[in-house]
ZAMARGU-4260 file (C-alpha; in steps of 0.2 Angstrom, whole numbers, plus 5000, padded with zeros to 4 digits):
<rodrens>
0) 5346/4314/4886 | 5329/4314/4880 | 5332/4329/4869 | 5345/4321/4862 | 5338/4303/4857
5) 5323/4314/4848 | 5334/4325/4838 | 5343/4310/4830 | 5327/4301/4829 | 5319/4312/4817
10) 5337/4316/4809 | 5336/4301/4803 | 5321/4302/4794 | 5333/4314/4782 | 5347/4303/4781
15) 5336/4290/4775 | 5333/4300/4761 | 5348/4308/4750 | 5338/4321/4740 | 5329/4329/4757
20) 5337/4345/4764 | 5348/4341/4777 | 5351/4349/4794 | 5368/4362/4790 | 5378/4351/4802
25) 5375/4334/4794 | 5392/4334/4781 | 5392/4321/4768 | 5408/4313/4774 | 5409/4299/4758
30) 5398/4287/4749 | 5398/4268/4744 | 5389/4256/4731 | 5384/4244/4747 | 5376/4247/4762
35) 5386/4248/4776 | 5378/4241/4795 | 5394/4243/4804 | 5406/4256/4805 | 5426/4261/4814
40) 5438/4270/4815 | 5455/4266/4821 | 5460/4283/4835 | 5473/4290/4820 | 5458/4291/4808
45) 5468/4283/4796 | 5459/4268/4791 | 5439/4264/4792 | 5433/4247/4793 | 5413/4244/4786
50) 5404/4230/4787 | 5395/4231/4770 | 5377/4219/4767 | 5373/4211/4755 | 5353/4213/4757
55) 5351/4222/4739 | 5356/4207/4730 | 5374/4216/4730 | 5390/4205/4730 | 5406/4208/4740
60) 5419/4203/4755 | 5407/4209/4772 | 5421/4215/4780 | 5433/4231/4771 | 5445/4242/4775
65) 5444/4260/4767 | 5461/4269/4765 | 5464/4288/4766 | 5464/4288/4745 | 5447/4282/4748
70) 5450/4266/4739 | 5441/4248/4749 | 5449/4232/4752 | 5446/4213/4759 | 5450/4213/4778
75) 5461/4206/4782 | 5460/4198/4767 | 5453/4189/4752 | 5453/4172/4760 | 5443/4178/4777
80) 5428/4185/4764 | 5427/4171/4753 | 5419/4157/4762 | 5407/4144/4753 | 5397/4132/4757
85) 5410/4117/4763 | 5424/4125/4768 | 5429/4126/4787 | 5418/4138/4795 | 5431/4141/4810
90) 5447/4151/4798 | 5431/4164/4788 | 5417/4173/4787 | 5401/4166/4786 | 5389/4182/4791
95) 5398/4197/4796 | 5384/4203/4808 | 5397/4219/4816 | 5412/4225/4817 | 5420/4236/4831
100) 5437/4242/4837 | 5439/4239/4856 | 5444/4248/4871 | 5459/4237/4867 | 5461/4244/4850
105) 5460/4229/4842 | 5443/4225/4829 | 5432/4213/4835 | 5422/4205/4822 | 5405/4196/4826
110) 5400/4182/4815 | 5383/4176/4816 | 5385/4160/4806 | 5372/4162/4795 | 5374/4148/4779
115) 5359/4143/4765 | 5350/4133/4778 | 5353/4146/4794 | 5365/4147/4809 | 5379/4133/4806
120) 5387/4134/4825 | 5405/4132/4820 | 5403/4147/4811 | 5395/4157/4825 | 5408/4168/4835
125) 5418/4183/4837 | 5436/4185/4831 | 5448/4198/4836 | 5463/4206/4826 | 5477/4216/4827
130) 5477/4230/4818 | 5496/4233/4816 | 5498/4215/4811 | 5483/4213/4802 | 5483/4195/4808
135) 5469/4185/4820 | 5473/4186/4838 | 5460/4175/4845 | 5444/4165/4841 | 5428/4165/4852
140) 5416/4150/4846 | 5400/4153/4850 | 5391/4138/4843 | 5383/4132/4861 | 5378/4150/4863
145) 5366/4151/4847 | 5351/4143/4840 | 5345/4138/4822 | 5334/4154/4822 | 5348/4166/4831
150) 5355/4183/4824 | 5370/4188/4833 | 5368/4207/4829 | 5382/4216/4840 | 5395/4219/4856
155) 5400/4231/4868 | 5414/4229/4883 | 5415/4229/4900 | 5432/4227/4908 | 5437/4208/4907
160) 5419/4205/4899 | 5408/4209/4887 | 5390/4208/4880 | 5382/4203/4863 | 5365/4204/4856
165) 5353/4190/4850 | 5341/4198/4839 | 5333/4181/4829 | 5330/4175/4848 | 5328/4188/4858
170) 5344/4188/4873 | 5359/4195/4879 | 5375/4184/4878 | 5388/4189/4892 | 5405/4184/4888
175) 5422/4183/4899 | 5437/4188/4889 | 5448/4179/4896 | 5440/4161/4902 | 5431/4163/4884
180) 5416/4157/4894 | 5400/4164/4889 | 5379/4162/4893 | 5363/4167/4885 | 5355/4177/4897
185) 5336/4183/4897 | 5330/4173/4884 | 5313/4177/4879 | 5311/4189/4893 | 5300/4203/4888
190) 5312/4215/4887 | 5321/4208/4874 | 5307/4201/4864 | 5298/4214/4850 | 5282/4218/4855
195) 5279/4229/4840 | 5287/4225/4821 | 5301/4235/4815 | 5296/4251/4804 | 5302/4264/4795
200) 5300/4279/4784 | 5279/4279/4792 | 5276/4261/4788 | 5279/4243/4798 | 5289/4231/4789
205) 5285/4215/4780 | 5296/4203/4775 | 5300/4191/4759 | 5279/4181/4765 | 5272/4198/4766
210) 5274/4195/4787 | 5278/4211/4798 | 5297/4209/4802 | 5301/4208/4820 | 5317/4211/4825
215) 5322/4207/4846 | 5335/4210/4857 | 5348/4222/4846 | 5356/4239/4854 | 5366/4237/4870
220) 5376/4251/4877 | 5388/4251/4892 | 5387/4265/4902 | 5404/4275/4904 | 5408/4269/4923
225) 5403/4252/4919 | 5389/4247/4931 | 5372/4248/4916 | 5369/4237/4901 | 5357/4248/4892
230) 5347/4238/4877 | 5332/4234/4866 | 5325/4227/4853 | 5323/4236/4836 | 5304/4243/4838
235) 5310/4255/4855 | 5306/4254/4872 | 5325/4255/4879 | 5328/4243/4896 | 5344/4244/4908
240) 5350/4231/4920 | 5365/4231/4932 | 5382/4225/4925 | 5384/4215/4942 | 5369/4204/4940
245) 5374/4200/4923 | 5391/4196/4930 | 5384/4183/4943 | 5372/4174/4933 | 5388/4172/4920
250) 5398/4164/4934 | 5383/4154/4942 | 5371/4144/4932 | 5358/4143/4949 | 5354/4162/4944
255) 5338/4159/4931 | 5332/4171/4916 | 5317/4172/4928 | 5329/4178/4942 | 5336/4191/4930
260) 5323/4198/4921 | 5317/4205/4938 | 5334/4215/4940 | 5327/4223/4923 | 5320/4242/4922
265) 5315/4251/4908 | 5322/4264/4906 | 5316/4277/4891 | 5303/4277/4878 | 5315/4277/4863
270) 5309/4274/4844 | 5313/4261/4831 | 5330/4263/4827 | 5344/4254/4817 | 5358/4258/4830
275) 5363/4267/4843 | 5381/4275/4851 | 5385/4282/4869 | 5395/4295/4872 | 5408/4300/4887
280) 5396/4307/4897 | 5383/4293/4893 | 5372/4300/4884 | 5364/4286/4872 | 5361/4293/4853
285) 5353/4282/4841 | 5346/4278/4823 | 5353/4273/4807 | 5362/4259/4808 | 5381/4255/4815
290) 5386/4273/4821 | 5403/4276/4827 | 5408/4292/4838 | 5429/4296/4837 | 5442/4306/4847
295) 5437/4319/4836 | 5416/4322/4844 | 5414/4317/4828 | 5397/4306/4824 | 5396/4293/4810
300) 5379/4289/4803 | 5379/4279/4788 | 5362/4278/4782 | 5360/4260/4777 | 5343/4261/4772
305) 5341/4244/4777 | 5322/4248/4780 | 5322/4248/4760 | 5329/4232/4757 | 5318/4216/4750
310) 5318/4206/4765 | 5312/4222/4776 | 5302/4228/4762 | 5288/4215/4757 | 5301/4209/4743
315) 5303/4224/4735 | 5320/4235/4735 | 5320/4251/4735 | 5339/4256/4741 | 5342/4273/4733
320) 5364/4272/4728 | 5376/4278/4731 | 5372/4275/4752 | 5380/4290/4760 | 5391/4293/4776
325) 5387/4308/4784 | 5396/4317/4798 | 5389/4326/4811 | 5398/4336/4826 | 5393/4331/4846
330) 5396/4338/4862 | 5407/4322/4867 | 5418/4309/4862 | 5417/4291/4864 | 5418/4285/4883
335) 5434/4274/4886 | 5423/4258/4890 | 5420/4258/4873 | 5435/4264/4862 | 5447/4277/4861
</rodrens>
Protein backbone atom coordinates (compact mmCIF):
# COMPACT_ATOMS: atom_id res chain seq x y z
CA UNK A 1 0.00 0.00 0.00
CA UNK A 2 2.87 2.12 0.80
CA UNK A 3 4.44 1.55 -2.67
CA UNK A 4 1.42 2.36 -4.11
CA UNK A 5 0.50 5.79 -2.33
CA UNK A 6 4.30 7.04 -3.23
CA UNK A 7 4.06 6.25 -7.00
CA UNK A 8 0.88 8.36 -7.32
CA UNK A 9 2.40 10.95 -5.10
CA UNK A 10 5.13 11.77 -7.25
CA UNK A 11 2.93 11.05 -10.38
CA UNK A 12 1.38 13.80 -9.66
CA UNK A 13 3.90 16.07 -9.77
CA UNK A 14 3.68 15.30 -13.77
CA UNK A 15 0.30 15.63 -14.11
CA UNK A 16 0.39 18.97 -12.63
CA UNK A 17 2.31 19.86 -15.52
CA UNK A 18 1.09 19.23 -19.26
CA UNK A 19 4.52 19.81 -21.10
CA UNK A 20 6.65 17.23 -18.62
CA UNK A 21 7.16 13.72 -19.88
CA UNK A 22 4.68 11.47 -18.64
CA UNK A 23 4.86 8.02 -17.39
CA UNK A 24 3.85 5.65 -20.82
CA UNK A 25 0.83 4.48 -18.77
CA UNK A 26 -0.74 7.87 -18.05
CA UNK A 27 -3.12 8.44 -21.48
CA UNK A 28 -4.46 11.64 -22.00
CA UNK A 29 -8.25 10.52 -21.81
CA UNK A 30 -9.70 14.45 -22.77
CA UNK A 31 -9.26 17.95 -21.92
CA UNK A 32 -11.47 20.94 -20.62
CA UNK A 33 -11.45 24.78 -20.41
CA UNK A 34 -12.24 24.57 -16.41
CA UNK A 35 -10.88 22.75 -13.89
CA UNK A 36 -12.52 19.93 -12.87
CA UNK A 37 -12.51 18.81 -8.64
CA UNK A 38 -14.93 16.09 -9.02
CA UNK A 39 -15.17 13.36 -11.30
CA UNK A 40 -17.80 9.87 -12.38
CA UNK A 41 -18.76 7.64 -14.22
CA UNK A 42 -22.10 5.94 -14.57
CA UNK A 43 -20.93 1.64 -14.72
CA UNK A 44 -21.85 1.72 -18.92
CA UNK A 45 -19.29 4.53 -19.35
CA UNK A 46 -21.56 6.35 -21.24
CA UNK A 47 -21.80 9.56 -19.59
CA UNK A 48 -19.23 11.46 -17.21
CA UNK A 49 -20.40 13.89 -14.75
CA UNK A 50 -17.42 16.77 -13.53
CA UNK A 51 -17.78 19.05 -11.03
CA UNK A 52 -15.88 21.97 -12.71
CA UNK A 53 -14.64 25.42 -10.34
CA UNK A 54 -14.69 28.28 -10.92
CA UNK A 55 -11.36 29.41 -8.88
CA UNK A 56 -9.74 30.86 -12.25
CA UNK A 57 -12.22 33.52 -12.43
CA UNK A 58 -13.81 31.07 -15.09
CA UNK A 59 -17.69 31.08 -15.39
CA UNK A 60 -20.09 28.13 -15.84
CA UNK A 61 -22.98 25.63 -14.34
CA UNK A 62 -20.69 23.42 -11.32
CA UNK A 63 -22.14 20.50 -12.20
CA UNK A 64 -22.06 18.94 -16.22
CA UNK A 65 -22.55 15.97 -17.80
CA UNK A 66 -20.04 15.03 -20.78
CA UNK A 67 -21.62 12.86 -23.57
CA UNK A 68 -19.96 10.14 -25.59
CA UNK A 69 -19.63 13.03 -28.60
CA UNK A 70 -17.62 14.63 -25.99
CA UNK A 71 -20.05 17.66 -25.91
CA UNK A 72 -20.85 19.15 -21.98
CA UNK A 73 -24.17 19.98 -20.56
CA UNK A 74 -25.99 21.65 -17.26
CA UNK A 75 -26.90 18.65 -14.84
CA UNK A 76 -29.72 18.16 -14.66
CA UNK A 77 -30.30 21.32 -15.89
CA UNK A 78 -29.99 24.97 -16.53
CA UNK A 79 -32.07 25.92 -13.53
CA UNK A 80 -30.17 23.68 -10.75
CA UNK A 81 -26.74 25.70 -11.98
CA UNK A 82 -28.07 29.13 -11.95
CA UNK A 83 -28.73 30.21 -8.55
CA UNK A 84 -28.27 33.95 -7.37
CA UNK A 85 -28.16 35.61 -4.67
CA UNK A 86 -32.21 35.60 -3.52
CA UNK A 87 -33.39 32.86 -4.96
CA UNK A 88 -34.51 29.74 -2.75
CA UNK A 89 -31.30 27.92 -1.76
CA UNK A 90 -33.24 24.55 -1.24
CA UNK A 91 -34.28 23.77 -5.36
CA UNK A 92 -30.12 24.85 -6.61
CA UNK A 93 -26.73 24.88 -6.42
CA UNK A 94 -25.13 27.25 -4.36
CA UNK A 95 -21.33 25.56 -4.19
CA UNK A 96 -20.93 22.46 -5.83
CA UNK A 97 -18.24 21.01 -3.46
CA UNK A 98 -18.41 17.03 -5.18
CA UNK A 99 -20.08 14.88 -7.03
CA UNK A 100 -20.17 10.99 -6.79
CA UNK A 101 -22.23 8.24 -8.18
CA UNK A 102 -23.25 5.80 -5.26
CA UNK A 103 -23.26 2.13 -4.48
CA UNK A 104 -26.89 2.90 -5.44
CA UNK A 105 -26.06 4.21 -8.67
CA UNK A 106 -27.58 7.20 -8.27
CA UNK A 107 -25.30 10.75 -8.12
CA UNK A 108 -24.95 12.32 -4.92
CA UNK A 109 -24.23 15.97 -5.15
CA UNK A 110 -22.56 17.80 -2.09
CA UNK A 111 -23.40 21.38 -1.78
CA UNK A 112 -21.46 23.39 0.72
CA UNK A 113 -23.59 26.49 0.72
CA UNK A 114 -21.09 28.83 -0.03
CA UNK A 115 -22.86 32.51 -0.96
CA UNK A 116 -21.00 36.20 -1.15
CA UNK A 117 -20.85 36.33 2.62
CA UNK A 118 -20.02 32.45 3.36
CA UNK A 119 -22.17 29.20 4.31
CA UNK A 120 -25.93 30.21 3.82
CA UNK A 121 -27.40 26.90 5.94
CA UNK A 122 -30.25 26.39 3.57
CA UNK A 123 -28.11 25.95 1.03
CA UNK A 124 -25.86 23.48 2.66
CA UNK A 125 -26.79 19.72 1.87
CA UNK A 126 -26.52 16.76 -0.32
CA UNK A 127 -28.97 15.97 -3.00
CA UNK A 128 -29.45 12.78 -4.78
CA UNK A 129 -30.67 11.98 -8.53
CA UNK A 130 -31.61 9.40 -10.58
CA UNK A 131 -29.89 9.01 -13.43
CA UNK A 132 -32.48 7.37 -15.81
CA UNK A 133 -34.80 10.14 -14.72
CA UNK A 134 -32.62 12.79 -14.42
CA UNK A 135 -34.91 14.22 -11.82
CA UNK A 136 -34.04 14.80 -7.65
CA UNK A 137 -34.85 11.90 -5.57
CA UNK A 138 -34.14 13.27 -2.25
CA UNK A 139 -32.78 16.45 -0.30
CA UNK A 140 -30.50 15.98 2.70
CA UNK A 141 -30.20 19.72 4.51
CA UNK A 142 -27.46 20.10 6.22
CA UNK A 143 -27.84 23.66 7.61
CA UNK A 144 -27.42 22.50 11.53
CA UNK A 145 -24.62 20.52 10.50
CA UNK A 146 -22.35 23.36 9.24
CA UNK A 147 -20.69 26.61 10.41
CA UNK A 148 -20.22 30.26 8.91
CA UNK A 149 -16.52 29.17 8.21
CA UNK A 150 -17.48 25.26 7.07
CA UNK A 151 -16.39 23.63 3.70
CA UNK A 152 -18.29 20.55 2.96
CA UNK A 153 -15.62 19.01 0.62
CA UNK A 154 -16.84 15.25 0.13
CA UNK A 155 -18.85 11.74 0.78
CA UNK A 156 -18.31 8.11 0.84
CA UNK A 157 -20.92 5.32 1.99
CA UNK A 158 -21.40 2.75 4.33
CA UNK A 159 -24.55 0.61 4.09
CA UNK A 160 -27.52 2.71 5.45
CA UNK A 161 -24.91 5.54 6.37
CA UNK A 162 -22.56 7.58 5.19
CA UNK A 163 -19.54 10.09 5.89
CA UNK A 164 -18.82 13.59 4.68
CA UNK A 165 -15.81 15.87 5.28
CA UNK A 166 -15.64 19.42 6.88
CA UNK A 167 -12.51 20.88 5.50
CA UNK A 168 -13.12 24.85 6.65
CA UNK A 169 -13.66 23.27 10.20
CA UNK A 170 -11.95 20.53 10.55
CA UNK A 171 -14.74 17.13 11.28
CA UNK A 172 -16.28 14.37 9.99
CA UNK A 173 -20.09 14.43 9.52
CA UNK A 174 -21.95 11.00 9.73
CA UNK A 175 -25.05 10.64 8.10
CA UNK A 176 -28.11 8.00 8.19
CA UNK A 177 -29.69 7.63 4.86
CA UNK A 178 -32.53 6.71 5.87
CA UNK A 179 -33.60 8.83 9.22
CA UNK A 180 -31.62 11.68 7.31
CA UNK A 181 -30.14 12.33 10.72
CA UNK A 182 -26.73 13.47 10.89
CA UNK A 183 -23.74 14.78 13.46
CA UNK A 184 -20.42 16.53 13.47
CA UNK A 185 -18.13 14.40 14.80
CA UNK A 186 -14.47 14.99 15.88
CA UNK A 187 -14.47 18.61 15.65
CA UNK A 188 -11.20 20.26 16.09
CA UNK A 189 -9.69 16.87 17.00
CA UNK A 190 -6.25 16.78 16.01
CA UNK A 191 -6.56 14.52 13.50
CA UNK A 192 -8.72 16.41 11.42
CA UNK A 193 -7.16 19.90 12.04
CA UNK A 194 -4.02 20.92 9.48
CA UNK A 195 -1.04 20.97 11.43
CA UNK A 196 1.04 22.05 8.30
CA UNK A 197 -0.31 24.32 5.28
CA UNK A 198 -1.24 22.82 2.05
CA UNK A 199 1.63 22.86 -0.65
CA UNK A 200 2.27 22.04 -3.99
CA UNK A 201 4.64 21.86 -6.94
CA UNK A 202 7.84 22.48 -3.90
CA UNK A 203 6.15 25.51 -2.28
CA UNK A 204 3.38 26.12 0.77
CA UNK A 205 0.51 27.95 -0.28
CA UNK A 206 -0.64 31.30 0.56
CA UNK A 207 -3.90 32.66 -0.05
CA UNK A 208 -5.56 35.91 -1.41
CA UNK A 209 -3.73 38.00 2.43
CA UNK A 210 -0.53 36.42 1.45
CA UNK A 211 -1.46 33.73 4.49
CA UNK A 212 -0.36 29.99 4.25
CA UNK A 213 -3.70 28.16 3.29
CA UNK A 214 -4.72 25.55 5.57
CA UNK A 215 -7.00 23.12 4.46
CA UNK A 216 -8.55 20.38 7.33
CA UNK A 217 -10.43 17.40 7.48
CA UNK A 218 -10.75 16.39 3.48
CA UNK A 219 -10.15 12.64 2.03
CA UNK A 220 -12.24 9.87 3.61
CA UNK A 221 -12.19 6.32 2.39
CA UNK A 222 -14.20 3.43 3.35
CA UNK A 223 -12.59 0.41 3.53
CA UNK A 224 -14.13 -2.45 1.33
CA UNK A 225 -15.74 -4.56 4.21
CA UNK A 226 -16.97 -1.58 5.91
CA UNK A 227 -15.53 -1.58 9.30
CA UNK A 228 -12.61 1.77 8.66
CA UNK A 229 -13.16 5.46 7.93
CA UNK A 230 -9.72 6.29 6.55
CA UNK A 231 -9.21 10.30 6.40
CA UNK A 232 -7.03 13.42 6.65
CA UNK A 233 -6.59 16.67 6.12
CA UNK A 234 -5.04 18.15 2.84
CA UNK A 235 -1.23 18.47 4.31
CA UNK A 236 -0.98 14.35 4.90
CA UNK A 237 -0.75 12.42 7.85
CA UNK A 238 -3.70 9.75 7.11
CA UNK A 239 -5.81 8.55 10.41
CA UNK A 240 -8.43 5.65 10.54
CA UNK A 241 -11.24 5.05 13.04
CA UNK A 242 -13.81 2.23 13.33
CA UNK A 243 -17.10 2.45 11.42
CA UNK A 244 -18.75 1.22 14.74
CA UNK A 245 -17.77 3.97 16.93
CA UNK A 246 -18.77 6.43 14.42
CA UNK A 247 -22.08 4.56 14.36
CA UNK A 248 -22.75 4.81 18.12
CA UNK A 249 -21.74 8.34 18.65
CA UNK A 250 -24.32 8.98 15.56
CA UNK A 251 -27.07 7.40 17.48
CA UNK A 252 -26.14 8.73 21.09
CA UNK A 253 -25.30 12.24 21.80
CA UNK A 254 -23.53 11.11 25.45
CA UNK A 255 -20.51 9.85 23.21
CA UNK A 256 -18.21 13.26 23.11
CA UNK A 257 -15.47 14.24 20.25
CA UNK A 258 -13.24 13.68 23.28
CA UNK A 259 -14.55 10.08 23.60
CA UNK A 260 -14.02 9.61 19.87
CA UNK A 261 -10.88 11.04 19.10
CA UNK A 262 -9.37 8.27 21.39
CA UNK A 263 -10.91 5.38 19.07
CA UNK A 264 -8.55 7.49 16.41
CA UNK A 265 -5.19 5.72 14.99
CA UNK A 266 -2.95 7.06 12.50
CA UNK A 267 -2.55 5.14 10.21
CA UNK A 268 0.32 6.23 7.28
CA UNK A 269 2.40 8.97 6.69
CA UNK A 270 0.70 10.07 3.35
CA UNK A 271 1.80 13.57 1.48
CA UNK A 272 -0.27 16.53 0.61
CA UNK A 273 -2.73 15.54 -1.82
CA UNK A 274 -5.84 16.88 -3.69
CA UNK A 275 -7.86 13.46 -3.50
CA UNK A 276 -7.62 10.17 -2.94
CA UNK A 277 -9.62 6.76 -4.25
CA UNK A 278 -9.74 3.00 -2.87
CA UNK A 279 -9.76 0.23 -4.70
CA UNK A 280 -11.45 -3.41 -4.18
CA UNK A 281 -8.79 -4.68 -2.32
CA UNK A 282 -8.43 -1.54 -0.32
CA UNK A 283 -5.74 -0.23 -1.29
CA UNK A 284 -5.89 3.82 -0.95
CA UNK A 285 -4.45 5.91 -4.06
CA UNK A 286 -4.18 9.49 -3.84
CA UNK A 287 -3.34 13.02 -5.35
CA UNK A 288 -4.78 15.19 -7.95
CA UNK A 289 -8.02 16.06 -7.18
CA UNK A 290 -11.53 14.12 -7.39
CA UNK A 291 -10.16 10.75 -8.90
CA UNK A 292 -12.71 8.12 -10.02
CA UNK A 293 -11.69 4.18 -10.48
CA UNK A 294 -14.47 2.28 -13.00
CA UNK A 295 -15.44 -1.34 -13.65
CA UNK A 296 -12.94 -1.11 -16.22
CA UNK A 297 -9.38 -0.94 -13.45
CA UNK A 298 -9.29 2.16 -15.06
CA UNK A 299 -8.01 5.37 -12.83
CA UNK A 300 -9.20 8.93 -13.63
CA UNK A 301 -6.83 11.69 -12.53
CA UNK A 302 -7.92 15.07 -13.60
CA UNK A 303 -5.19 17.28 -12.86
CA UNK A 304 -6.96 20.35 -11.59
CA UNK A 305 -4.12 22.35 -10.63
CA UNK A 306 -5.98 23.89 -8.05
CA UNK A 307 -2.57 24.52 -6.31
CA UNK A 308 -2.13 27.12 -9.16
CA UNK A 309 -5.24 28.99 -8.64
CA UNK A 310 -5.30 32.74 -7.09
CA UNK A 311 -6.86 31.95 -3.88
CA UNK A 312 -4.03 28.90 -3.25
CA UNK A 313 -1.51 30.98 -4.87
CA UNK A 314 -0.79 34.23 -3.11
CA UNK A 315 -3.47 35.96 -5.77
CA UNK A 316 -1.77 35.05 -8.62
CA UNK A 317 -3.09 32.38 -11.27
CA UNK A 318 -1.15 30.40 -12.98
CA UNK A 319 -3.64 27.41 -14.43
CA UNK A 320 -1.94 26.30 -17.53
CA UNK A 321 -5.52 25.33 -20.11
CA UNK A 322 -6.64 23.12 -21.47
CA UNK A 323 -6.76 21.10 -17.83
CA UNK A 324 -6.21 17.46 -18.84
CA UNK A 325 -7.96 14.01 -17.89
CA UNK A 326 -5.59 11.38 -17.92
CA UNK A 327 -6.14 7.67 -17.56
CA UNK A 328 -4.10 5.39 -16.06
CA UNK A 329 -4.52 1.44 -15.82
CA UNK A 330 -4.72 -0.35 -11.96
CA UNK A 331 -4.51 -3.70 -10.69
CA UNK A 332 -8.27 -3.36 -9.21
CA UNK A 333 -11.65 -1.93 -9.61
CA UNK A 334 -13.61 -0.02 -7.46
CA UNK A 335 -14.70 -1.85 -4.17
CA UNK A 336 -18.70 -2.36 -4.12
CA UNK A 337 -19.05 0.06 -0.89
CA UNK A 338 -18.18 2.48 -3.02
CA UNK A 339 -19.70 2.16 -6.59
CA UNK A 340 -19.97 -0.19 -9.15
Amino acid sequence: MISSLFYLSILALHLAKPTCALDPQVKLAFTIDRPSQGFSITADGKSIFLQLANFDDSTGPGLMERQANGSLTAYPNQAWNSWTEGDDPTTAFLSVAAQRIGPDGQLWLIDNGYGSDGVIPEGAKVVTFNLTTNQRTRTYPFGNLTHTASLLDDIRFNGNEAYSTDAGVGSIIALDLVTGHGRRLLQNAPATVGYMPTSGEGYLMRNLTNEFNFIHADQLEVSPDGKWLHFQTTAGGMSRIATKYLHSALHNDSITDADLALKVKPFAATSCTGSTATDSEGVILVWVDGMWLDGQKRLWLPAAQFNRAPEWHNGTNEIQKPIHIYTIDVENGPAAIDHA
